[in-house]
Backbone bond lengths (Angstrom), bond angles and torsions (degrees), N, CA, C in turn:
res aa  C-N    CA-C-N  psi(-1)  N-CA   C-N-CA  omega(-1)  CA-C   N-CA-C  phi
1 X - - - 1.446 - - 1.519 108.45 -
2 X 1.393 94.92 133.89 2.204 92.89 -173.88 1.752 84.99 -132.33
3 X 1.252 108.05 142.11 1.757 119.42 138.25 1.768 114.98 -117.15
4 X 1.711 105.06 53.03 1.445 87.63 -166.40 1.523 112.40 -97.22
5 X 1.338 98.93 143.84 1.581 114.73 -168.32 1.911 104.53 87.65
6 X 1.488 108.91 14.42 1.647 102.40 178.68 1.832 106.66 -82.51
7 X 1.040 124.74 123.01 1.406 113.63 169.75 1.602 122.77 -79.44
8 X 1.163 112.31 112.81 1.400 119.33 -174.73 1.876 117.72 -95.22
9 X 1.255 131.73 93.65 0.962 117.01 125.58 1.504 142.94 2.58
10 X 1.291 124.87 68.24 1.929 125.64 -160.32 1.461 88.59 -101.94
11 X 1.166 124.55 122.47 1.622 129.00 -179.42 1.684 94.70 -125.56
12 X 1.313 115.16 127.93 1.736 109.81 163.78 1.591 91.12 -128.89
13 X 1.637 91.86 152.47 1.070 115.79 -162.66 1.503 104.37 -116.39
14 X 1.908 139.47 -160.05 1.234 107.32 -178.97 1.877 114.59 -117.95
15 X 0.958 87.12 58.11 1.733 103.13 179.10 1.764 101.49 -108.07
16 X 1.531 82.17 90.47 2.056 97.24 -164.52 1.432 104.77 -95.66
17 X 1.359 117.08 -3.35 1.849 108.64 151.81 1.340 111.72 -75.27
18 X 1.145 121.19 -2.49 1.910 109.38 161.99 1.381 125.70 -137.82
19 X 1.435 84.46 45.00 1.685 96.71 169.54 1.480 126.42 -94.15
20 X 1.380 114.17 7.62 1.260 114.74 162.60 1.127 97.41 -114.93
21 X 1.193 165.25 11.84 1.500 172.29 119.03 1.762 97.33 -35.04
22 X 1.327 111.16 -58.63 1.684 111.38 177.99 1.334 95.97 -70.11
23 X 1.625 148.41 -91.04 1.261 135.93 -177.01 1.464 119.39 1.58
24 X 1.271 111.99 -75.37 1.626 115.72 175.24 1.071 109.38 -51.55
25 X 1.285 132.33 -41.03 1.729 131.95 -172.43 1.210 100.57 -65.76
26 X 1.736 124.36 -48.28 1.346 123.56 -179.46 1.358 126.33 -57.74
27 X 1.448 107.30 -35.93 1.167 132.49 171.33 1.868 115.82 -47.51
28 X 1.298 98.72 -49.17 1.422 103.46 -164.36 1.464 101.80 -86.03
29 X 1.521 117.00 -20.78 1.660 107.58 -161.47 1.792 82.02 -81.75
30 X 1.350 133.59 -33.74 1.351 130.71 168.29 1.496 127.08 -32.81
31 X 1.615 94.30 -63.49 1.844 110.07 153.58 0.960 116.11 -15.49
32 X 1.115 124.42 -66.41 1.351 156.94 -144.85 1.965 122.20 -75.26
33 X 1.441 84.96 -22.04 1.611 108.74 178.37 1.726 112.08 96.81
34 X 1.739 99.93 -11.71 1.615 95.77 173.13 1.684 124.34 -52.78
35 X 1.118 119.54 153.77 1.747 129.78 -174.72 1.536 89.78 -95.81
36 X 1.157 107.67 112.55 2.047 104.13 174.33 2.012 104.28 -102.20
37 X 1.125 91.66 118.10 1.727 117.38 175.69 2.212 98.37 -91.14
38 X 1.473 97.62 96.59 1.595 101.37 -171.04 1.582 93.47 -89.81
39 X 1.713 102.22 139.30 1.456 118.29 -165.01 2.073 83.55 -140.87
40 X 1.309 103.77 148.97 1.960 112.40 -167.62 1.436 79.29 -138.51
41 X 1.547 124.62 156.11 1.362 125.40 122.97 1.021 105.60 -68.11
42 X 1.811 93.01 -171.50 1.912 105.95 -176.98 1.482 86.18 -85.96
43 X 1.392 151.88 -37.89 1.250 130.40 -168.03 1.484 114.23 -62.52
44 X 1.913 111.58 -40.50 1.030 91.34 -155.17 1.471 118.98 -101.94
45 X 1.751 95.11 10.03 1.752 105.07 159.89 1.456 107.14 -97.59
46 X 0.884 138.92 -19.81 1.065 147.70 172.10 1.848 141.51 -76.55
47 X 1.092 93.61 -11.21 1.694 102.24 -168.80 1.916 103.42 -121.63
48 X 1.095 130.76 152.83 1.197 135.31 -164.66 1.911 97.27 -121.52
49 X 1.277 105.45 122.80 1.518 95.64 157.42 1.203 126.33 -137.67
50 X 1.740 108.06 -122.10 1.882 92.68 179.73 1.295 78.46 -98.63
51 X 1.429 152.48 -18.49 1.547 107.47 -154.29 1.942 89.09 -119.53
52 X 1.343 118.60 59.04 1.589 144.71 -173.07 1.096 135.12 92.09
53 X 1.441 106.50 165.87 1.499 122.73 163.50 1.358 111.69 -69.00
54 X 1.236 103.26 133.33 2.045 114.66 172.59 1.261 92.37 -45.64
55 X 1.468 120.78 -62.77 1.915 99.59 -163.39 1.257 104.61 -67.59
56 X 1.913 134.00 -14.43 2.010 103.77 179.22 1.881 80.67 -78.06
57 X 0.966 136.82 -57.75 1.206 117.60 -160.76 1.381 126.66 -40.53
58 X 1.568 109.69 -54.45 1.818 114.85 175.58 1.374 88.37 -64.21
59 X 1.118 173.62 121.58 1.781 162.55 177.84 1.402 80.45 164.01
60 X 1.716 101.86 -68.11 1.555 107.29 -161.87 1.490 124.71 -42.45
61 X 1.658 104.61 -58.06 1.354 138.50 -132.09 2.025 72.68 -101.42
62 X 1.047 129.13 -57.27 1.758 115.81 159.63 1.330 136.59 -42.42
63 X 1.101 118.46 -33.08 1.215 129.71 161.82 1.636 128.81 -84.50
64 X 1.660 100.83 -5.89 1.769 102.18 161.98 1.509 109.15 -100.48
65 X 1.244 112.10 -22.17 1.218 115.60 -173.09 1.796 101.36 -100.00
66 X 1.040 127.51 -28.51 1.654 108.02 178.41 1.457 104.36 93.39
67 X 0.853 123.31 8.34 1.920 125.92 -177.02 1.557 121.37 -160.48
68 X 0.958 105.19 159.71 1.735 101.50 -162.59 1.416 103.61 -85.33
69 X 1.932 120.40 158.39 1.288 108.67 -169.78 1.136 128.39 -103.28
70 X 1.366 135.04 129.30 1.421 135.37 -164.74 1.934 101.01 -50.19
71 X 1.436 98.89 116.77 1.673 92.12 169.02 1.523 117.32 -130.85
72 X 1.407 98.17 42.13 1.837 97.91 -159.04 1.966 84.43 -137.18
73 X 1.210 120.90 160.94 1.096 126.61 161.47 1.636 118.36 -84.28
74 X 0.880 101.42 -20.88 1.791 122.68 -177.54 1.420 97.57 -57.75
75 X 2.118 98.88 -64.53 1.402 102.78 -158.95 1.737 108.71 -70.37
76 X 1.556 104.29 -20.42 1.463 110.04 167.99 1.741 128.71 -49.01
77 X 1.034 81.13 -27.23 2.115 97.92 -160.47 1.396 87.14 -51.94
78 X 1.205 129.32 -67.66 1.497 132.04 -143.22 1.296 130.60 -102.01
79 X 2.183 108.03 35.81 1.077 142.74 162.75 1.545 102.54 -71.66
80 X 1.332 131.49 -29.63 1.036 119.82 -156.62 2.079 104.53 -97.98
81 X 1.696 110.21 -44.84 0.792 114.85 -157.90 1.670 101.35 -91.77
82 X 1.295 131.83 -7.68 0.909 166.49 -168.00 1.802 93.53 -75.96
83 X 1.330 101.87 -71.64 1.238 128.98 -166.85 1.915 114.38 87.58
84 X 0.839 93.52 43.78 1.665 96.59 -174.25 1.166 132.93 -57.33
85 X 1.581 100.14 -44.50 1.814 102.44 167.11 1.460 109.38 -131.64
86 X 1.292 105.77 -179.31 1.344 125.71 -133.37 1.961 99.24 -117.87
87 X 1.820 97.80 -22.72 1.612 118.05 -163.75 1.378 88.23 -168.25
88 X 1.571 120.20 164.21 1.344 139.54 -159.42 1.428 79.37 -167.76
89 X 1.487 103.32 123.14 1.356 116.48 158.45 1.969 115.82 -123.05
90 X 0.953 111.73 138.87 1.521 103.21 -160.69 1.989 93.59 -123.68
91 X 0.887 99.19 89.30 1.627 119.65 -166.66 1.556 134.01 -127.43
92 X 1.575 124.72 84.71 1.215 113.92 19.22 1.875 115.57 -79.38
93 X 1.444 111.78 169.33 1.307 105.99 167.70 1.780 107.31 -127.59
94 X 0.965 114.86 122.78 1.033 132.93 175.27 1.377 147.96 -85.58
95 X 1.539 137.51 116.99 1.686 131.17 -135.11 1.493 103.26 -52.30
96 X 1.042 115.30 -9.78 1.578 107.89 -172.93 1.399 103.17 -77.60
97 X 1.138 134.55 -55.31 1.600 176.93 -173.18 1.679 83.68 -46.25
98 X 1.307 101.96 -92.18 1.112 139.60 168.31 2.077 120.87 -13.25
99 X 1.562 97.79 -63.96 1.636 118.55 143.87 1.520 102.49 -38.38
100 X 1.564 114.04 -76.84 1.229 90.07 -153.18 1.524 130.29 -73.28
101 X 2.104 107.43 -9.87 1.462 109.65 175.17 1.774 95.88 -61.74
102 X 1.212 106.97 -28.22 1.783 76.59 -162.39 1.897 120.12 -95.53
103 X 1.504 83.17 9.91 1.563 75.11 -177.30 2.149 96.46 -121.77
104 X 1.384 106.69 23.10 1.551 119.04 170.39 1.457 95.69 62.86
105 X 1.155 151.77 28.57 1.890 137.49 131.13 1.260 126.94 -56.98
106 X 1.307 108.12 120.44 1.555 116.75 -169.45 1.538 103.81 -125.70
107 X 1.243 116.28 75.04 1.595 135.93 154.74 1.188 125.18 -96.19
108 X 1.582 125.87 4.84 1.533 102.34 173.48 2.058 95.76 -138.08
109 X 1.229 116.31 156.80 1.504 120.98 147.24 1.774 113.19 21.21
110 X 1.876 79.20 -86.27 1.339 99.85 -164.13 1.833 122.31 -81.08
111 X 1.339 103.59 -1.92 1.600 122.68 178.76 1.718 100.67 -78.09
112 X 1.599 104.47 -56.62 1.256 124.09 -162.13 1.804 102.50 -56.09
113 X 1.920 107.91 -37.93 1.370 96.40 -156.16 1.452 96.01 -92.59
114 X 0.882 116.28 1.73 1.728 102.72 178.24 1.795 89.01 -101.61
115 X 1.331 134.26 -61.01 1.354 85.81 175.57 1.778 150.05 -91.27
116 X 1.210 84.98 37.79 1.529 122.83 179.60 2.002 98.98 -76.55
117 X 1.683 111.33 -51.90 0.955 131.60 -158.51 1.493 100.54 -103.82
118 X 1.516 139.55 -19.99 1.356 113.70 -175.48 1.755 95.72 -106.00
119 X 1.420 107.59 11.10 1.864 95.38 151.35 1.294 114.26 -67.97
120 X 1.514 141.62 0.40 1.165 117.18 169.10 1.696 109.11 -133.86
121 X 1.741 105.08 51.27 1.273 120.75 164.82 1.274 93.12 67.26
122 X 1.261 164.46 59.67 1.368 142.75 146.80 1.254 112.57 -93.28
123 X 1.649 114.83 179.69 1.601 114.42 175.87 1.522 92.42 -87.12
124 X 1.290 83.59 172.46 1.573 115.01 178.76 1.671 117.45 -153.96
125 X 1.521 100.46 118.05 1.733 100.82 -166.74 1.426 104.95 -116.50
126 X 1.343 87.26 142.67 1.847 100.78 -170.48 1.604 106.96 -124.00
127 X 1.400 105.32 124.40 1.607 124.63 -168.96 2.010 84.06 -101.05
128 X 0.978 116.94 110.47 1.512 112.69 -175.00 1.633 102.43 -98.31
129 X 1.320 126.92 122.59 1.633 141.71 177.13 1.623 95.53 -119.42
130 X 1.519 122.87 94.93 1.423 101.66 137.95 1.712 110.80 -175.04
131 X 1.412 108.79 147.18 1.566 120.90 166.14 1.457 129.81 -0.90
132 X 1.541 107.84 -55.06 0.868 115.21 -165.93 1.455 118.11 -118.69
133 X 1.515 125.91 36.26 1.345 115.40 -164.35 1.541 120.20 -89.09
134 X 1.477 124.97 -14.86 1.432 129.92 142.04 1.413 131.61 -82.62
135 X 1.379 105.89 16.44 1.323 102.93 143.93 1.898 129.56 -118.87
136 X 1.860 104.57 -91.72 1.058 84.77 -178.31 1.518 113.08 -83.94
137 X 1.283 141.61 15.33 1.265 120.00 165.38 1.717 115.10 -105.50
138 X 0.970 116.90 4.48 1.800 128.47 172.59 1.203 90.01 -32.99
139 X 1.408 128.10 -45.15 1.626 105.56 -146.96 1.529 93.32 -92.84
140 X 1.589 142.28 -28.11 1.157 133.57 168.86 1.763 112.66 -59.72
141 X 1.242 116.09 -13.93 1.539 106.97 176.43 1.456 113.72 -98.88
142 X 1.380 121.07 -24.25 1.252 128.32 155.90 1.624 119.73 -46.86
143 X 1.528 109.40 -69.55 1.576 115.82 170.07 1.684 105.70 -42.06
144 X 1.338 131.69 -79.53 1.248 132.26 169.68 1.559 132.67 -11.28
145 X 1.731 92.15 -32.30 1.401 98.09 -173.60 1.845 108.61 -108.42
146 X 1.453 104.64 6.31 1.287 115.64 157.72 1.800 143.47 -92.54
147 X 1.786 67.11 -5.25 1.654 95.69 -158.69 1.408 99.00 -95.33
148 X 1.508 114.93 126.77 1.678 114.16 177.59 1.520 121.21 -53.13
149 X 1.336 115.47 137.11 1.530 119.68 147.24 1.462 73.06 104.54
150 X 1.158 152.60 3.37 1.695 144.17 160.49 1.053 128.00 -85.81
151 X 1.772 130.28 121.03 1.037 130.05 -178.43 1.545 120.98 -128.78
152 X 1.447 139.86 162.29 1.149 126.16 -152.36 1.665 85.68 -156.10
153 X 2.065 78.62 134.63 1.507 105.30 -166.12 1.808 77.85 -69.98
154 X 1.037 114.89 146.66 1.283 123.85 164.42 1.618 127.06 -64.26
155 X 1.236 115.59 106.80 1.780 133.04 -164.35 1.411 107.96 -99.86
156 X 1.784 90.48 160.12 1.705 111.93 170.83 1.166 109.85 -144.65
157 X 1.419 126.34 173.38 1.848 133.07 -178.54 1.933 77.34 -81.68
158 X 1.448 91.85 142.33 1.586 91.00 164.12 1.585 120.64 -114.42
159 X 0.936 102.06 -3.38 1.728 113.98 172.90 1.360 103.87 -155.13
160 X 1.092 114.51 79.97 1.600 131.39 159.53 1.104 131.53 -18.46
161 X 1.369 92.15 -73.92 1.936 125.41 163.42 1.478 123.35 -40.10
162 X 1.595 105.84 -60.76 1.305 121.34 -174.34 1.730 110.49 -96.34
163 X 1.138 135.64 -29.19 0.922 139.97 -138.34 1.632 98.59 -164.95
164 X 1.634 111.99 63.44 1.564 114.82 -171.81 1.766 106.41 -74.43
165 X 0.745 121.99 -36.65 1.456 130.25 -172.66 1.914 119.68 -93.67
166 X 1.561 112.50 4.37 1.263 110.37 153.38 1.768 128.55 -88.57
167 X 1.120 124.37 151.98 1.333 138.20 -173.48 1.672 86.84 -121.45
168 X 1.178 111.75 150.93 1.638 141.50 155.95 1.888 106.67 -149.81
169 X 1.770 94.18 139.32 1.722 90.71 169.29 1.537 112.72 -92.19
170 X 1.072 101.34 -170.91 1.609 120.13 -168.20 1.669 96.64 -96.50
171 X 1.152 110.76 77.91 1.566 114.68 -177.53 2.045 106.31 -60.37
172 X 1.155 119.09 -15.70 1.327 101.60 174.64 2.156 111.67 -80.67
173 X 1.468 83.62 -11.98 1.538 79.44 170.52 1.686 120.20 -107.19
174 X 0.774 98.43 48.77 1.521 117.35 167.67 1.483 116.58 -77.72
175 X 1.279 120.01 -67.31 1.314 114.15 179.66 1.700 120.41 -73.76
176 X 1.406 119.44 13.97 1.850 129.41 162.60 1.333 82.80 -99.76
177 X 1.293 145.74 -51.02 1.591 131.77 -146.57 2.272 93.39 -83.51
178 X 1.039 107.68 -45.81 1.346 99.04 147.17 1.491 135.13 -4.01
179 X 1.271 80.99 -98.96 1.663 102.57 -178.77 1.540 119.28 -84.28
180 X 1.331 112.95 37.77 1.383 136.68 167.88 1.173 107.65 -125.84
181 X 1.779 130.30 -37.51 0.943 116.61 168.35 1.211 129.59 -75.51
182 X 1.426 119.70 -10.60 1.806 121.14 173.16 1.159 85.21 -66.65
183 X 1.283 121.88 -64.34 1.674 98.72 -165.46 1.353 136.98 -75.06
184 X 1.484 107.96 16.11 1.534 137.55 148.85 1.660 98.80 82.13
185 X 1.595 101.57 46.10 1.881 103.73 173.99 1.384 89.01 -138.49
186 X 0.674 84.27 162.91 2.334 125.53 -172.57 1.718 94.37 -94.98
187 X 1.752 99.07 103.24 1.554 101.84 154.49 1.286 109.60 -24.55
188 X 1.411 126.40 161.30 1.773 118.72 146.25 1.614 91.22 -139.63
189 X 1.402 88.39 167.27 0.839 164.94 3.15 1.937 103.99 -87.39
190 X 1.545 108.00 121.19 1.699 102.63 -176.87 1.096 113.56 -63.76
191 X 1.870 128.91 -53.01 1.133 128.49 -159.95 1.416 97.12 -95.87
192 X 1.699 146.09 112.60 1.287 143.45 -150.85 1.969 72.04 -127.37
């Protein structure tokens, strides 16, 4: 499997229990020969927790990608007209994030560069991380998944038991959900 010479769009969002789950993913679509274009919200360059500091994280996510990470909406704008990448992956993406792709608000980084980037019809892949995605945000992942040029890393409940109403995707399948979306089809099976 090659994406070499694919320009990727790497957007993380602030769902920081799977930020080394995205790293490796980033990591491998790199492998891979892809060009990674690094995109942060303000949370998730910005906020410190248990699993890091925003600067080891932006550190990280610079040092897989080879270039510094867009953390401004400004520097976001001109992903689209630019034409910079090729795919936008927004990984993890998070219901907030998530809310706002589907209802068109563009206040952060990572809002701006995807719709910065699907003015010129491209895919756009969504690694979905959050709490609440069978409940109140179901209906933003539903719309999303009606909505052209959207594709979805393929998800599961990850704690059933404890946590019935969260979704997380299968971050090692990121780079097949990829290269399904250049060719403008939906990995399957989504709901694994």
């Amino acid at each position: 499997m090659s994406l070499q010479g694919i320009r990727i769009g790497y957007c993380l969002c602030g769902s920081f229990c799977t930020f080394e789950k995205s790293f490796k993913a980033a990591q491998r679509l790199a492998d891979m020969g892809a060009q990674l274009i690094p995109v942060m919200s303000y949370n998730s360059a910005g906020l410190s927790t248990r699993f890091g500091t925003g600067e080891e994280n932006i550190a990280k996510l610079e040092s897989i990608a080879g270039r510094p990470v867009i953390k401004t909406i400004v520097d976001a704008e001109p992903i689209g007209p630019q034409k910079m990448c090729d795919v936008m992956v927004v990984a993890p993406c998070t219901a907030n994030t998530l809310a706002k792709l589907a209802l068109g608000i563009t206040d952060t980084p990572v809002t701006m560069a995807v719709k910065s980037h699907l003015r010129n019809g491209l895919p756009v892949v969504v690694a979905i991380s959050t709490n609440d995605a069978l409940a109140g945000c179901a209906k933003n992942i539903g719309a999303l998944h009606n909505y052209r040029n959207y594709y979805f890393v393929p998800y599961r409940q990850d704690n059933y038991e404890k946590k019935p109403n969260s979704i997380v995707a299968d971050f090692d399948l990121i780079p097949d959900t990829v290269q399904m979306a250049l060719l403008g089809k939906q990995l399957q099976p989504v709901i694994l």
